[in-house]
N, C-alpha and C positions, 0 to 999 in steps of 0.2 A: 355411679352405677355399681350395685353390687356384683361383683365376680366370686367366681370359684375360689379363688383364695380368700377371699373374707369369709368362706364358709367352712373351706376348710380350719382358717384362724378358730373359728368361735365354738367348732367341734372339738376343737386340739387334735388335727389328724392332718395327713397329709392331703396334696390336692389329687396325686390319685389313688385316693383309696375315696372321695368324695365323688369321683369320675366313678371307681367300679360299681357305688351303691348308684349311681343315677342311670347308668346304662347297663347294670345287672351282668358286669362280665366279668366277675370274679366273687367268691365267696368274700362274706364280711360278715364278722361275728354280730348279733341281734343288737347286744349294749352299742355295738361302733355304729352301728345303722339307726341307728334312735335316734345316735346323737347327731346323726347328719343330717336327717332328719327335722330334726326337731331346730336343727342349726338353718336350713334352708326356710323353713317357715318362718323363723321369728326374722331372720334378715328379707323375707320377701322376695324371695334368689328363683322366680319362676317365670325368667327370662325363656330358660329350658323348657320346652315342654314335658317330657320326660320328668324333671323335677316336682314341677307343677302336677302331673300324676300324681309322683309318687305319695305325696304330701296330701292334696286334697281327693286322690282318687277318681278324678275328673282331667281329662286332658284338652275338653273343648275341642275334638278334633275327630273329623267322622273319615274312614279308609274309603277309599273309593276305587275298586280294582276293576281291571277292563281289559281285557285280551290285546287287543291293536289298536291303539290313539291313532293312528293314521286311518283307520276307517271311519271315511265319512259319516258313518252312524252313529259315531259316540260325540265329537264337539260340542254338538249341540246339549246333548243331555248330560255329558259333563258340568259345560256351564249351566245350566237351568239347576244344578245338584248344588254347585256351589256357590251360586248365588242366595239360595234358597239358605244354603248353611251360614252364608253369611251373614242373612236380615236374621237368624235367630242367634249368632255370636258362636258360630264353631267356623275353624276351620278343617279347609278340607287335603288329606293327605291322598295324593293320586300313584297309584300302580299300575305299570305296565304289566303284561305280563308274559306278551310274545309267545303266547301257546307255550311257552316252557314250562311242565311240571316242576322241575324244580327252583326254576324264580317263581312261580307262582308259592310254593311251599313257603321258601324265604320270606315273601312280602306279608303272608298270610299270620308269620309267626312274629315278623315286626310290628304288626298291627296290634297282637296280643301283647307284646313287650310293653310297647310306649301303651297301653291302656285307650285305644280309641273309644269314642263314648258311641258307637255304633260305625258299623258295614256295609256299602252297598256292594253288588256283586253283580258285575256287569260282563259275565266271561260265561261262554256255556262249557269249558273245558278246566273242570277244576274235581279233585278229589273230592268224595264226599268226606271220608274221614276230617278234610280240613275245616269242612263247612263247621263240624261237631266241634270242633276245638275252638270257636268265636261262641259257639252255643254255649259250650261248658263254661266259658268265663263268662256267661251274661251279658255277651255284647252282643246288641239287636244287629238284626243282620235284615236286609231288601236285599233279594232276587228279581234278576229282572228276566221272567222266563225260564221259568226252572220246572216247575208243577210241581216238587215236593211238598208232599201233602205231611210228611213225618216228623218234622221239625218245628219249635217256635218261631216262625221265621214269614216276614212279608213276601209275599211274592204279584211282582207287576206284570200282568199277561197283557202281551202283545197280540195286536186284533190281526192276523196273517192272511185270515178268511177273507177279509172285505177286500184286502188289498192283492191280491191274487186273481179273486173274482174278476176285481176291476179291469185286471191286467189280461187276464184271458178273455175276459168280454169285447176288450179294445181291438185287439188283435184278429178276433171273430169277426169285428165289424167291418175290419180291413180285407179279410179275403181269404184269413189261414186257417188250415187245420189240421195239419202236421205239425202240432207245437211242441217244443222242448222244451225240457227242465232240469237246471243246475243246479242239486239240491246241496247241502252240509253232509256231514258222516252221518249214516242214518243207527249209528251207535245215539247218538244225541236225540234226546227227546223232541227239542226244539227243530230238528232237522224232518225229523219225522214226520211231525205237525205239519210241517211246510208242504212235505214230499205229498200227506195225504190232502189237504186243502187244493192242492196243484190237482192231485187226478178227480178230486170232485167237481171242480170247475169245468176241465176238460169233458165231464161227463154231461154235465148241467149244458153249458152252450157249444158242445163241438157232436154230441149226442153219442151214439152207437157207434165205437171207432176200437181199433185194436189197442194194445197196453199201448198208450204213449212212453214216448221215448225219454229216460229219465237216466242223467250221469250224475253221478256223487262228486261233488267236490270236497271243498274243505274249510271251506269260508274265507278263503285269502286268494287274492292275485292270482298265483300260480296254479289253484287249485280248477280257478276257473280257466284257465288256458289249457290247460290239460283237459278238464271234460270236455270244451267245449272243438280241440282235435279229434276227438271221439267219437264228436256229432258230425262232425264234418266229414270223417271218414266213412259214414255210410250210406248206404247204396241208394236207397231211399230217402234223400238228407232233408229234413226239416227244415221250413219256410220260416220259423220265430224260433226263439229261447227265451225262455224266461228264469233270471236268475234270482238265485234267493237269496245273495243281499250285494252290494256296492261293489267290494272289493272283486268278487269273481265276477259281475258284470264287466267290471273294466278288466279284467282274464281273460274274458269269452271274445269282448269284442277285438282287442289287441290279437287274440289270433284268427278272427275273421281276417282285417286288414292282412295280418302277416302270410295271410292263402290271397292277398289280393283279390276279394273279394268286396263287396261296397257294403255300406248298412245306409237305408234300409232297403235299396232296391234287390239285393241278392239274396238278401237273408237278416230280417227283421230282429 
C-alpha cells in the first residue's frame, strides 16, 4: 500500500511538508505543491480523503451537520441521509454541534477544507454568514427548515401544521381546553411557525378562548423543564402541554413527575 512516504519519495520532499499540502496547515511554495501533487496522483495515494480532493477536486463525501444526535429526531433521518449517500458512492461526514456557535463555525470550516461534494444542514441555530461561506465555494447545501428564500440552496419544509392540528384535536377529544405550548426561541423562524400553527389550532377546535398560554423554551431537555415550572406555577394551570419537539417533551414531563404529579391523569 502506498503511504506518505512513497509520496513524499517521488516528490523529493519531505513527509511533512506532503502532510502540510494535504491538510493545508502551513504555506508551500506552488512548484513544491504540484509536485506533491502530481506525486499523489500518479502513485494513486487517495487512501486520504483530503488527498483525494485535492487532486481530483472531488472528495466523495457529503457534511452532514445537526445540532444534538441525542435527539430523537435526527437518527432516523441521519441514516435515511446516509444510506441514500451511500447507494449513490459518497460518504457521509457527521457533525455535532451542541448549539455551540463556535464548534459549529469549526465544523462548518472543515467541511470547506476537505472540499465536501455537498451539505446538509440539520441545525436551526447557525450563523448566516456561515451558510454563505459553503455557497461561495459551490458547495450545494439542503436546509432542513430554514425558509431562506436568498440563497442557492434546498430547503426541506416540515409539515408542523397537520401535526399540531392533530395533537390539539386529540386532546379536544379528550376533555381539554386549557392547552399549553412549549414553543423554541421565538428568535428562530422555525419556532415561530410552530408557536403560530399551535394558536391556529387552538383557535380552529378549542374556539373563542383567551391568548393560550405559551413558554418559550429552547429545544433541549432543560429548556423544556424550565418552561414547563412555569406552567405549573400558575394559578390557572393548564390540563395538557404540548411540546414542540422530543427533547423538551421529556423536560416538561420529568418535571411534572419531579412536582409529583401523574401524567396523564393530572395533567396530559
Amino acid at each position: 500500500m502506498v503511504t506518505i512516504k512513497d509520496v513524499a519519495a517521488r516528490a523529493g520532499v519531505s513527509t511533512s511538508t506532503v502532510s502540510h499540502v494535504i491538510n493545508n496547515t502551513r504555506f508551500v511554495s506552488e512548484e513544491t505543491r504540484a509536485k506533491v501533487l502530481e506525486a499523489i496522483q500518479e502513485l494513486n495515494y487517495y487512501q486520504n480523503a483530503q488527498a483525494k480532493a485535492l487532486v481530483t477536486g472531488r472528495s466523495r463525501t457529503i457534511g452532514l451537520i445537526v445540532s444534538d444526535i441525542t435527539n430523537p429526531f435526527f437518527p432516523e433521518l441521519v441514516r435515511g441521509a446516509e444510506r441514500n449517500a451511500t447507494q449513490q458512492g459518497y460518504d457521509v461526514f457527521l457533525c455535532n454541534t451542541d448549539y455551540d456557535p463556535e464548534r459549529t463555525s469549526s465544523l462548518v470550516r472543515r467541511l470547506t477544507e476537505q472540499k465536501v461534494d455537498g451539505a446538509i444542514i440539520m441545525t436551526t441555530e447557525m450563523e448566516y454568514s456561515l451558510l454563505t461561506s459553503l455557497t461561495a465555494k459551490k458547495i450545494p447545501v439542503v436546509l432542513l427548515d430554514w425558509g431562506i428564500t436568498d440563497l442557492l440552496v434546498s430547503n426541506i419544509k416540515e409539515n408542523f401544521e397537520s401535526g399540531i392540528e392533530e395533537a390539539i384535536s386529540h386532546l379536544v377529544e379528550l376533555g381539554h381546553r386549557n392547552i399549553a405550548f412549549i414553543g423554541g426561541p421565538l428568535k428562530l423562524k422555525t419556532a415561530k411557525t410552530r408557536k403560530d400553527d399551535f394558536v391556529s389550532s387552538i383557535k380552529k377546535y378549542v374556539g373563542s378562548v383567551e391568548e393560550p398560554v405559551i413558554a418559550e423554551g429552547d429545544f433541549r431537555t432543560e429548556g423544556g423543564e424550565l418552561a414547563m415550572s412555569n406552567i405549573l406555577s400558575l394559578p390557572d394551570r393548564p390540563t395538557a402541554v404540548l411540546a414542540s419537539n422530543d427533547l423538551m417533551a421529556i423536560g416538561a414531563m420529568r418535571k411534572i413527575k419531579e412536582k409529583g404529579l401523574r401524567i396523564p391523569q393530572d395533567i396530559s
